[in-house]
C-alpha positions as CSV (number, residue, x, y, z in Angstrom):
1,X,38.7,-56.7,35.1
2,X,39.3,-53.1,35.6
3,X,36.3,-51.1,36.8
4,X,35.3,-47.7,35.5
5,X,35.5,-45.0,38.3
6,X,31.9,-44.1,39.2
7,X,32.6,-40.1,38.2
8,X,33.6,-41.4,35.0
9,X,30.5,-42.9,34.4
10,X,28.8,-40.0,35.3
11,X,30.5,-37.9,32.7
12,X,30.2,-40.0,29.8
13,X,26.4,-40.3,30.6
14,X,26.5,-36.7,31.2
15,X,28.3,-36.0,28.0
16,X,25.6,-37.8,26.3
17,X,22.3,-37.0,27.6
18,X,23.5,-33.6,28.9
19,X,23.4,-32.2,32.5
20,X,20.4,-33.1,34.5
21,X,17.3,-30.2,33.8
22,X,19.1,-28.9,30.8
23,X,16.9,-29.9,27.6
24,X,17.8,-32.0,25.0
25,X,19.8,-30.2,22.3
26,X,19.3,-26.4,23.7
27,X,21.5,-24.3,22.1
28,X,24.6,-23.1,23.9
29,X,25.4,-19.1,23.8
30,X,27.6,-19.3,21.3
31,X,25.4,-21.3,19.2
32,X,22.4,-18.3,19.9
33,X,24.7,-16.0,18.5
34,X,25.8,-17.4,15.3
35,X,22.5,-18.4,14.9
36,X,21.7,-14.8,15.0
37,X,24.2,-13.3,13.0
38,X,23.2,-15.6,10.4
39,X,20.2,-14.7,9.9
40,X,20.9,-10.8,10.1
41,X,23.5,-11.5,7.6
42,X,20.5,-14.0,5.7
43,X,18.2,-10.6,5.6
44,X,20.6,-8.2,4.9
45,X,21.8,-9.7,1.9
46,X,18.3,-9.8,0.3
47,X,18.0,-6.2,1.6
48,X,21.1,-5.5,-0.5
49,X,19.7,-7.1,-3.7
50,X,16.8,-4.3,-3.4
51,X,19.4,-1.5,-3.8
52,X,17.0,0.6,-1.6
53,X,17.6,4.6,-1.9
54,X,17.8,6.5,1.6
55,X,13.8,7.6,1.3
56,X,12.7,4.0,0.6
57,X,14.5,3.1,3.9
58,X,12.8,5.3,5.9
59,X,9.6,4.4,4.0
60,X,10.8,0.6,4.9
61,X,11.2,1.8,8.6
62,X,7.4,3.0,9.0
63,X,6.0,0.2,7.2
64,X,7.5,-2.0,9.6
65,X,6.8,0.3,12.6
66,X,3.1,-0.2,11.4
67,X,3.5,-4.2,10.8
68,X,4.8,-4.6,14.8
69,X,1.8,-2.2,15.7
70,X,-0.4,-4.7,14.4
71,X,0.9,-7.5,16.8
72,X,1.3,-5.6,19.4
73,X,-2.7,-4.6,19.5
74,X,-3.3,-8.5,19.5
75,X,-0.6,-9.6,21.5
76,X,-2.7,-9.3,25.1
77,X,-5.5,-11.3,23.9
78,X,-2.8,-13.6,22.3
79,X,-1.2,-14.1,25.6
80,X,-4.5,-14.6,27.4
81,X,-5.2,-17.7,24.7
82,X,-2.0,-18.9,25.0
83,X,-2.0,-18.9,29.0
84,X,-5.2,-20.7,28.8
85,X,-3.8,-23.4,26.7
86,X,-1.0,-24.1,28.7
87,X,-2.9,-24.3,31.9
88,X,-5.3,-26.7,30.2
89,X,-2.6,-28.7,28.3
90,X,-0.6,-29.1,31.9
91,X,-3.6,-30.5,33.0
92,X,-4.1,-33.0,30.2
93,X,-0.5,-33.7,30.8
94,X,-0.4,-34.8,34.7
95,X,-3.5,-37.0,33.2
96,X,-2.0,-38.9,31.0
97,X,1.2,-39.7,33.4
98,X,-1.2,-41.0,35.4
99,X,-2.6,-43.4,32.9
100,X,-5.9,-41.6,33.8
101,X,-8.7,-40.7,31.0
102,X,-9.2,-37.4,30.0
103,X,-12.5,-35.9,30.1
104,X,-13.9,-35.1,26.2
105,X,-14.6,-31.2,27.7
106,X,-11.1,-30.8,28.0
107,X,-10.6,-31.5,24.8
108,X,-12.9,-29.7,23.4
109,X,-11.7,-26.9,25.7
110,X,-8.1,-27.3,23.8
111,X,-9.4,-27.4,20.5
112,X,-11.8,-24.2,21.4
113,X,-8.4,-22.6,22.2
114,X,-6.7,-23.5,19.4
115,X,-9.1,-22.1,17.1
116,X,-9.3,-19.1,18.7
117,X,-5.5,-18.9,18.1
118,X,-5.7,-19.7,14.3
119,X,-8.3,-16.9,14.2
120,X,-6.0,-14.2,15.6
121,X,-3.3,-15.2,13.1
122,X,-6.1,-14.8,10.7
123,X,-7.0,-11.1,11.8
124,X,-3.2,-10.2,12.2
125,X,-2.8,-11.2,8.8
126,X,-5.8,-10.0,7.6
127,X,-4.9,-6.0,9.4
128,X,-1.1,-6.5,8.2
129,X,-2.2,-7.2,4.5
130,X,-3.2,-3.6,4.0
131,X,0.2,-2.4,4.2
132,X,1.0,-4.4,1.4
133,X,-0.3,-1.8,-1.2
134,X,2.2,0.8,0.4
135,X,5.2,-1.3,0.2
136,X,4.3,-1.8,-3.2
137,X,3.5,1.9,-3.8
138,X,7.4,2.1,-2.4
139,X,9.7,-0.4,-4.0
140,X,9.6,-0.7,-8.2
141,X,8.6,-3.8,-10.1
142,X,12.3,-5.0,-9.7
143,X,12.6,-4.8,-6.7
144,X,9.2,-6.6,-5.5
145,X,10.1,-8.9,-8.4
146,X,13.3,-9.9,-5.6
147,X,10.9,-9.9,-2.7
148,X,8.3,-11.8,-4.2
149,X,10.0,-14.4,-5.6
150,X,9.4,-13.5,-9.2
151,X,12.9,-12.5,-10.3
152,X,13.7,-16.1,-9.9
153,X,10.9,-17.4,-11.6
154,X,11.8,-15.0,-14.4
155,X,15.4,-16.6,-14.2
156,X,14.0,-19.7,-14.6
157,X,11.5,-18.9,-17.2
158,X,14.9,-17.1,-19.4
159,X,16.7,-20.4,-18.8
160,X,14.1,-22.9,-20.3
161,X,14.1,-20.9,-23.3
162,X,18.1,-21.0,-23.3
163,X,18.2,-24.6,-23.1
164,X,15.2,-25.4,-25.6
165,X,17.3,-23.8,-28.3
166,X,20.7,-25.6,-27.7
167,X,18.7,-28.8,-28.4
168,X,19.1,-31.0,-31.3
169,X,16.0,-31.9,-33.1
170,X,15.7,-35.5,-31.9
171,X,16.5,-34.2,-28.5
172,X,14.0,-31.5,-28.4
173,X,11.1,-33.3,-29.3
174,X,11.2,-35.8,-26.5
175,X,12.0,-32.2,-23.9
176,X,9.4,-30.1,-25.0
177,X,7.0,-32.6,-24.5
178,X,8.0,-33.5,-21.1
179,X,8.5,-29.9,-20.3
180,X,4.8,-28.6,-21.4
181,X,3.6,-31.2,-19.1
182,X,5.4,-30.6,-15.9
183,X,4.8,-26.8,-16.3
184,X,0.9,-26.7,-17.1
185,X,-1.0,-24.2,-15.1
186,X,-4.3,-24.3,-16.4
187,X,-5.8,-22.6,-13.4
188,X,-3.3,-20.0,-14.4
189,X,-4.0,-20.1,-18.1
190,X,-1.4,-22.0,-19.2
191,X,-2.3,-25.2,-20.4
192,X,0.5,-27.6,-21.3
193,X,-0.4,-27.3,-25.4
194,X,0.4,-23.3,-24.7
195,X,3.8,-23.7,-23.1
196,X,4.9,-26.1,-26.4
197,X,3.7,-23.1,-28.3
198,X,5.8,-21.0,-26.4
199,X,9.0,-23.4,-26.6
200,X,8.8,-24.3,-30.7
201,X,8.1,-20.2,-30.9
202,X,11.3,-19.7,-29.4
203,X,13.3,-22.3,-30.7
204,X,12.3,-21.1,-34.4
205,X,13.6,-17.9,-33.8
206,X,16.7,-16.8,-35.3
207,X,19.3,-15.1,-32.8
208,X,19.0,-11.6,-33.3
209,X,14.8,-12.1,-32.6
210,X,14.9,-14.2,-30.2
211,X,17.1,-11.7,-28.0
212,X,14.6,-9.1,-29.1
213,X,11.4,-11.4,-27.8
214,X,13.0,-13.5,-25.0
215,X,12.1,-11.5,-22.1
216,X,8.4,-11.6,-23.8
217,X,8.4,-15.3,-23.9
218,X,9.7,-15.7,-20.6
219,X,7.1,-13.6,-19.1
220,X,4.3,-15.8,-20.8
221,X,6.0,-18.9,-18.9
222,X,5.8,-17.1,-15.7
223,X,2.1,-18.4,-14.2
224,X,4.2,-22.3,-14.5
225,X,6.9,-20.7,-11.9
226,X,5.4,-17.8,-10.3
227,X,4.2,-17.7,-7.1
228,X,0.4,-17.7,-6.5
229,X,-0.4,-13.7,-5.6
230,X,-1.4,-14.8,-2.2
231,X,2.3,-16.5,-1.5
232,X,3.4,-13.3,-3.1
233,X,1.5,-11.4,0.1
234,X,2.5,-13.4,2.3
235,X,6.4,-12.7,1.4
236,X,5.4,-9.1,1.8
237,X,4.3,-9.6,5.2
238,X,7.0,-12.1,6.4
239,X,9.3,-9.1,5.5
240,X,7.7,-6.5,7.5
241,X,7.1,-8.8,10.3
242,X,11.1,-9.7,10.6
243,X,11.9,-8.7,14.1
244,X,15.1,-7.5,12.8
245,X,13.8,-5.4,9.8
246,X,14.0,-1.7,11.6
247,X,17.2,-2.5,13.9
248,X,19.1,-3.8,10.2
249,X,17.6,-1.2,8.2
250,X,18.9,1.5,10.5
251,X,22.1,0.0,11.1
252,X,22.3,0.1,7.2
253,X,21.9,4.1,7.2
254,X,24.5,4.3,10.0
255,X,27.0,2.5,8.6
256,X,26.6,4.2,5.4
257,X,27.1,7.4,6.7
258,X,23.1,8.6,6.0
């Protein structure tokens, strides 16, 4: 039998567990950068779709000066919580390799601490949200439509209608039904006996109205693919509070000469 050289053996298990005190699946360098690039390349992309004019750049810029602001003023106290916790969860930990019970107040310390991070999440969010009005005062309805999520919902609204139409009668019947009961939004106002009035009102249509009205109809379909207005917000604010909204945006205006 021929034996495996001992440094060998420590390469394959190497090689598969990875060197010792390096962590399981950390990304090498190279992997940080692409990783990065992407999702510059990811943001700027949607930035691109916006078709932004030089003075909604810089209007872009201060909001999201303004957004960091906002986590900056919280970030101490943030830290302080977040020191606490991992003091306290180190503790917990060493406990439990032990095989030793842990006491209910720490615990209840943990779960204090917790909570008091979920509540300055809250009040970031909750200072943040009032810059939403000024983005909004800055972009047009098009372009928050891209933000927001609503140009696809629009897109999807447009193609409903496309496809009810191309439908034979047999076919249609079975479709609309189906399709008025997947898309109900009563909370929204659109119960599913609505969105079949919607569909037969477009599919009796001839042509030349139905490319006058079909932006209309699609906009009455829109509470069954929308966003709610609070997921709207909180796209808003996920925007602003990219950490590589300014560096991009001003990278934009350099390398296009403004």
């Amino acid at each position: 039998m021929t034996l495996t050289p001992v440094w060998l053996l420590a390469a394959l298990v190497s090689a598969v567990l990875g060197a010792p005190g390096e962590p399981a699946g950390a990304p090498a360098a190279y992997e940080v950068e692409v990783q990065a690039l992407s999702a510059d390349v990811e943001l700027l992309q949607e930035l691109n779709r916006l078709q932004l004019s030089p003075q909604q750049i810089d209007g872009l810029v201060l909001l999201a000066g303004r957004r960091q602001a906002v986590a900056e003023s919280l970030a101490p106290k943030r830290e302080q919580v977040f020191n606490a916790l991992a003091s306290a969860l180190r503790q917990k930990r060493q406990l439990l390799l032990r095989d030793e019970p842990v006491p209910e107040e720490m615990d209840d310390r943990i779960a204090k601490l917790n909570t008091e991070l979920s509540a300055l999440d809250y009040a970031e969010v909750d200072q943040a949200r009032k810059l939403v009005a000024d983005l909004r005062g800055l972009l047009s309805q098009d372009q928050l439509a891209v933000i927001t999520g609503r140009y696809e919902a629009r897109e999807s609204a447009l193609g409903l209608l496309d496809w009810v139409r191309g439908l034979d009668e047999d076919q249609y019947e079975d479709e609309a039904d189906a399709a008025a009961e997947e898309l109900e939004a009563p909370d929204a106002g659109l119960p599913a006996e609505e969105v079949r009035k919607i569909l037969d009102q477009a599919r009796g249509l001839d042509d030349a109205a139905f490319g006058n009205q079909r932006e209309a109809l699609a906009e009455k379909l829109l509470p069954a693919y929308a966003l709610s207005e609070g997921a709207q917000t909180q796209m808003i604010l996920d925007l602003l509070g990219n950490p590589r909204l300014t560096s991009l945006l001003q990278d934009k205006k350099a390398a296009q000469g403004r």
